[in-house]
Every structure is written in C-alpha cells, then in structure tokens.
C-alpha positions in Angstrom: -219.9 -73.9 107.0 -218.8 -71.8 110.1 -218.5 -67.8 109.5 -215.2 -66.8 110.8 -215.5 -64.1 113.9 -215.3 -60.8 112.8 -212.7 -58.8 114.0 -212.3 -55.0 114.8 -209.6 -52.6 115.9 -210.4 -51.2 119.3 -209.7 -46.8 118.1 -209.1 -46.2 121.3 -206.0 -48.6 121.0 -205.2 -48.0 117.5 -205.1 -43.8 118.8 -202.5 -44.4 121.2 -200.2 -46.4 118.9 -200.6 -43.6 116.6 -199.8 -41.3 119.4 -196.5 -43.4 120.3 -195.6 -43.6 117.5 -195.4 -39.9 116.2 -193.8 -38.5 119.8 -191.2 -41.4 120.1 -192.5 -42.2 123.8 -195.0 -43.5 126.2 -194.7 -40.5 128.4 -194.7 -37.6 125.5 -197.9 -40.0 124.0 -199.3 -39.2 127.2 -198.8 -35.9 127.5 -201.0 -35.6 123.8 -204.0 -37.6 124.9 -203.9 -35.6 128.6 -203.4 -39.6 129.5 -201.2 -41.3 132.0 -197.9 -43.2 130.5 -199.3 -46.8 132.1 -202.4 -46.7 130.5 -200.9 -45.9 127.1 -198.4 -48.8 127.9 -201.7 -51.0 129.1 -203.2 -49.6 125.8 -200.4 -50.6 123.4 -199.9 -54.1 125.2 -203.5 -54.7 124.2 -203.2 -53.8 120.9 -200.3 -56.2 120.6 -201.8 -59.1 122.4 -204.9 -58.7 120.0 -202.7 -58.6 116.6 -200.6 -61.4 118.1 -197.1 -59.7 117.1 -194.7 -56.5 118.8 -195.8 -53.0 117.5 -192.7 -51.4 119.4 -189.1 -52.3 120.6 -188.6 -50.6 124.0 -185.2 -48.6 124.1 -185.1 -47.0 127.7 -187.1 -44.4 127.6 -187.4 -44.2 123.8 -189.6 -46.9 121.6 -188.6 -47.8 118.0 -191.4 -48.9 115.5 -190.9 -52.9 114.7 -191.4 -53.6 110.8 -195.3 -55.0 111.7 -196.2 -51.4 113.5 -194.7 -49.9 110.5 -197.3 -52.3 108.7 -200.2 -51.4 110.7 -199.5 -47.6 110.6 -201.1 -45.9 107.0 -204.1 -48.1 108.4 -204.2 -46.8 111.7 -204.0 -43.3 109.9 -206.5 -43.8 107.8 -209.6 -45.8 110.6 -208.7 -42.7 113.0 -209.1 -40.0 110.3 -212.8 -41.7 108.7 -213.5 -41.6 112.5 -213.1 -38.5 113.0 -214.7 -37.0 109.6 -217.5 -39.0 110.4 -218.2 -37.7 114.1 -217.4 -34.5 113.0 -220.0 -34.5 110.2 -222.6 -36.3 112.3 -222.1 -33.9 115.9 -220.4 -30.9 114.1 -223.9 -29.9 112.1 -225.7 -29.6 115.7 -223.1 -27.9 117.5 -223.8 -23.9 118.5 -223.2 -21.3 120.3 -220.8 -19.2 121.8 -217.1 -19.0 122.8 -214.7 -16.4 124.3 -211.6 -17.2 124.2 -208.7 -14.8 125.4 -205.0 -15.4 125.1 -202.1 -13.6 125.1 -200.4 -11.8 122.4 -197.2 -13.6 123.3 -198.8 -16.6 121.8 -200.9 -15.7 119.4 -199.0 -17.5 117.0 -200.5 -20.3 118.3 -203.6 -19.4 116.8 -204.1 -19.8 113.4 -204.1 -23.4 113.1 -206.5 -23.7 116.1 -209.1 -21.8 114.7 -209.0 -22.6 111.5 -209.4 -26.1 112.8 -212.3 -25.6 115.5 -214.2 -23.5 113.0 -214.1 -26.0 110.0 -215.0 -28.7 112.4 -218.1 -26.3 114.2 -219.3 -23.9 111.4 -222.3 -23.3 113.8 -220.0 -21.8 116.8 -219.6 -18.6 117.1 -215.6 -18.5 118.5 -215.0 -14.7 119.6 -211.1 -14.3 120.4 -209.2 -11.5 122.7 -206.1 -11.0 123.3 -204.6 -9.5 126.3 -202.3 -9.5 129.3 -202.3 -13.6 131.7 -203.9 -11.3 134.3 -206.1 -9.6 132.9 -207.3 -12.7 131.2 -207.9 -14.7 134.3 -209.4 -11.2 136.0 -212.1 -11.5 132.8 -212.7 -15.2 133.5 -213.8 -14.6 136.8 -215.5 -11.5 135.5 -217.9 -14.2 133.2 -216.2 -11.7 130.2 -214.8 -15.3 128.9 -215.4 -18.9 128.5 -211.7 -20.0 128.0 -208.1 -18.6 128.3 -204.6 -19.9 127.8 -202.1 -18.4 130.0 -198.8 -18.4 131.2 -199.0 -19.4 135.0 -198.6 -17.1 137.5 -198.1 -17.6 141.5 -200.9 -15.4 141.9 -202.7 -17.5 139.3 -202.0 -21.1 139.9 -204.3 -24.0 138.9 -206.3 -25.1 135.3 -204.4 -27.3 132.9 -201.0 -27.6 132.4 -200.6 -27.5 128.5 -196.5 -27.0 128.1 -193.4 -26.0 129.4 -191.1 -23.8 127.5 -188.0 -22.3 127.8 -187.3 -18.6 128.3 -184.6 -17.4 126.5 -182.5 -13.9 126.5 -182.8 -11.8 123.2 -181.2 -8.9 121.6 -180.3 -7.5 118.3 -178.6 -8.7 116.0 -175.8 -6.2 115.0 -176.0 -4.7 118.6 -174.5 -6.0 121.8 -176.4 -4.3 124.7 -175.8 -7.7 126.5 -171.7 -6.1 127.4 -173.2 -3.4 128.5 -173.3 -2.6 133.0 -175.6 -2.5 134.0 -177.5 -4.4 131.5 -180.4 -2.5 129.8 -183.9 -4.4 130.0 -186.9 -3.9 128.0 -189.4 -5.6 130.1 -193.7 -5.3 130.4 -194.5 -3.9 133.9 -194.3 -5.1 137.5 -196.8 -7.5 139.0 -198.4 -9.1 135.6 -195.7 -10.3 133.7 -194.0 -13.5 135.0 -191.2 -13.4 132.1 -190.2 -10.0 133.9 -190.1 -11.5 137.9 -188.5 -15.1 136.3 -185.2 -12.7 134.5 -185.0 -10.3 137.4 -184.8 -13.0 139.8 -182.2 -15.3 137.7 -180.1 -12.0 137.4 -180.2 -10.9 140.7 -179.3 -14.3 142.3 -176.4 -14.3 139.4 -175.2 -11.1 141.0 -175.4 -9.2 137.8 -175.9 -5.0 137.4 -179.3 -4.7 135.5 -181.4 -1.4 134.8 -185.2 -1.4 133.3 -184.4 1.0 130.1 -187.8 0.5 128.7 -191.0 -0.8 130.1 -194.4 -1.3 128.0 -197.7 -3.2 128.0 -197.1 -4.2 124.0 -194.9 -7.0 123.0 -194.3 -5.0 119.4 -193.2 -1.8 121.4 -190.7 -4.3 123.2 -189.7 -5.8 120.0 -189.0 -2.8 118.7 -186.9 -1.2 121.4 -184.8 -4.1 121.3 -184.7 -4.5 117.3 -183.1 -0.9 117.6 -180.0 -2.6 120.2 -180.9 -0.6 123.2 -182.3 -3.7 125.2 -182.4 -6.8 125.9 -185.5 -8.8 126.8 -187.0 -12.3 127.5 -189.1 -13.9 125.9 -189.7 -17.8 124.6 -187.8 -19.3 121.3 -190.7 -19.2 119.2 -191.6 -15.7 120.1 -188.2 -14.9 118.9 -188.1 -13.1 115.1 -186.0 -13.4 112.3 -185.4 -9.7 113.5 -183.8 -10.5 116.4 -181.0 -12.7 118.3 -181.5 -15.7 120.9 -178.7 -15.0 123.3 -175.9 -17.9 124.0 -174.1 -19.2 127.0 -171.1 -16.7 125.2 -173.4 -13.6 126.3 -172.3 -14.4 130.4 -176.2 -14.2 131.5 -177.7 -16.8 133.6 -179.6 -19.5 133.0 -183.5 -19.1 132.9 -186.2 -21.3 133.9 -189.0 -22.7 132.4 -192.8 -21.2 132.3 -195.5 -23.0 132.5 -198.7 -22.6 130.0 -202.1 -23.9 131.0 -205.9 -23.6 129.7 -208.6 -22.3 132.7 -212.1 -22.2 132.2 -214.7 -20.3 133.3 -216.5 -21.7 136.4 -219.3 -23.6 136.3 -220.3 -26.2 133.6 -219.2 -25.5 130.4 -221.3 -26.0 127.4 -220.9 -28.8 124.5 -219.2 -25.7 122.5 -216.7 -25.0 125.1 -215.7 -28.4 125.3 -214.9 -29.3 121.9 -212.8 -25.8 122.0 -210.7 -27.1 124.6 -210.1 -30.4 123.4 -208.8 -28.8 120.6 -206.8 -26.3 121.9 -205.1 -29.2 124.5 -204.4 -31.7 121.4 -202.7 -29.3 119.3 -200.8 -27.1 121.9 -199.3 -30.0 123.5 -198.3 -32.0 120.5 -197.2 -29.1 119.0 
C-alpha cells in the first residue's frame, strides 16, 4: 500500500500570511518583515497554490481574510510561535556578549517591550542602554561608544534604516491657550541638534506666523514642564504627548507639520551575532508597532 506524501507548510510562507493578515495589506506586511510588497504577494500566491483554495480577497489596496485564511490562521499562530521557542531555546543558550544601544529620551517609551523581549530571548547578552540627544548618538557611533542607535533623521545625519514615519504634532496645556498669543511662545531644545525644532520653525515661518523661543532646554521633562505650566507651546510626536498635556487642532490656526523620519544605524564594521539579533528585534517591533 502506497504512503501518502507528506506534506509541510513552508514558515516562510505561513510568516507572511500571518503578517498580512494582522496589518491589513501587502505593503504595511512588508514594511514588518523589512520585505518588498511583490514578494509578500509571490509569497501568499504560493501559499495559496499549495493549499489549493484563496487565503485573501483583494480590495484595492486593502485585503480581507476569506473564511479558509480564517481556518488556517490559530494554526499559523501556533507553527510560527513553536518555531520560534524552539530556535530561541536552541541559539538563545549560546548567544553572548555585549550591546550598546543608545536612543533618545523622546522615545524611550519604546523601550520596555524591546528589552524585556531581547533579554528573555538572550539571557547571556549583556544589553547596556543610553539615552541621549540623535546627534550625540550618531557622534558616539562613530566614536565606537555604541553598537546600535535609533534616531530621528537628521540632514546632517542621513542614511541607516528607515524604521517609521510619524507625525509631529503641536502641543500645549490643557487649561492654557498660549497658542492666541503673538508672537507665539516656543519651548523648543536648542539649535542645530534637534530636527523637531528646524521642522516647526520652518512650517511657521513659511506660514508667515510671529513666533518667539520663550524657553529652550536639552531635557524633554524641563520642556514638558514649561509647557504643562501654559507658557509654551512645543512639538513633539502623538505618543510623546501626556495625559498632562493638549495635542493642538486645526481650530488652533498653526500650520501643518511634516512627518520625521526614525531609523536604526549601526556601528561600522561587522556586527556581532548579539548585535544582530538586537536589531532584528528592535526593526520587528518598532515598525509593527
């Protein structure tokens, strides 16, 4: 009696339905596997041809789930999480060493989850984290003072991967309205190192609007206290923004601002096993998050 062919999902595949599925879209799956949006849609064709059914109805630029990818999902979930516990115990147990990574405090909220992550995963790394200034970061990259560092991109500072966009928003007080006020009082970190500061001077000027720097300091918590108090207003990006304080409408009359980029650079050179892992992490949950 014949033995019928074994068959066995390709986790490379079943990864980017997984990936589709959660962002809604070939491009945003792309964007969390650092991919291109035709090889996920080369991916996911393969994955259908080999199950012999549609995993996704294609809507424009939007997918929707068919009732056999809702099938497959929990077991997608479920191969790609044994996976990865496996690897991780197997590789996780020989993995050591050393890694500086600097951010800045603007996004130190990012933090938490991406340690807690990378050092459950690599008990045996030592991850050493500092937090400073985007140029004085990249000035202690090239100095060999760190291995990685997530920054907002600067023109003086171009290059390393792209990780996110986000929006920069205006933000005030609550029960204060310094945003009526001519010219309009800024709390803002100093010239030349802060690209929030040249990106809302720049939309204001072109906007032909009065402005005066009230306030200028290298701490974001001496900025959010200046403008927690109502003698400001400042920039900074919607999840920087604290229950303290008040994202500014179109009703406030200030311009529109643009979006900042914020990418991952790595020292020079080849970086070790340790350095890697660290950035894999860092680009999987900072861009899906």
């Amino acid at each position: 009696m014949a033995t019928a062919p074994t068959r066995t999902f390709d986790l490379d595949l079943l990864r980017s339905f997984t990936a589709v599925r959660e962002t809604g879209g070939f491009t945003a799956a792309a964007r969390r596997l650092n991919s291109t949006q035709s090889t996920v849609s080369m991916q996911i064709r393969r994955l259908e041809a080999q199950v012999g059914t549609t995993l996704f109805q294609r809507l424009g630029r939007s997918v929707q789930v068919t009732p056999d990818g809702e099938r497959l999902a929990p077991y997608a979930g479920q191969l790609l999480a044994l996976n990865d516990r496996a690897w991780n115990d197997v590789t996780s147990a020989e993995l050591s060493g050393r890694v500086r990574l600097g951010i800045p405090d603007d996004f130190a909220f990012y933090l938490p989850e991406v340690i807690r992550e990378f050092r459950q995963q690599y008990p045996g790394v030592d991850l050493q984290v500092t937090c400073d200034l985007s140029v004085a970061l990249m000035n202690r990259l090239a100095a060999d003072a760190l291995d990685v560092a997530i920054v907002t991109r600067h023109p003086r500072t171009p290059g390393g991967h792209l990780l996110r966009r986000e929006p920069l928003v205006w933000v005030a007080a609550p029960d204060h309205q310094p945003e009526r006020q001519d010219p309009l009082p800024l709390s803002l970190f100093p010239r030349d190192i802060c690209v929030f500061r040249e990106r809302a001077l720049d939309a204001l000027s072109e906007a032909g609007r009065n402005w005066q720097v009230v306030y200028t300091s290298m701490s974001l918590t001496g900025q959010q206290a200046i403008v927690g108090a109502g003698l400001a207003v400042t920039v900074l990006i919607p999840s920087m923004v604290s229950p303290q304080l008040r994202q500014l409408g179109p009703e406030a009359g200030l311009p529109d601002l643009p979006k900042v980029e914020i990418a991952l650079h790595r020292r020079p050179g080849r970086p070790s096993e340790a350095v890697k892992r660290l950035s894999e992490t860092i680009e999987q949950r900072l861009a899906a998050a």
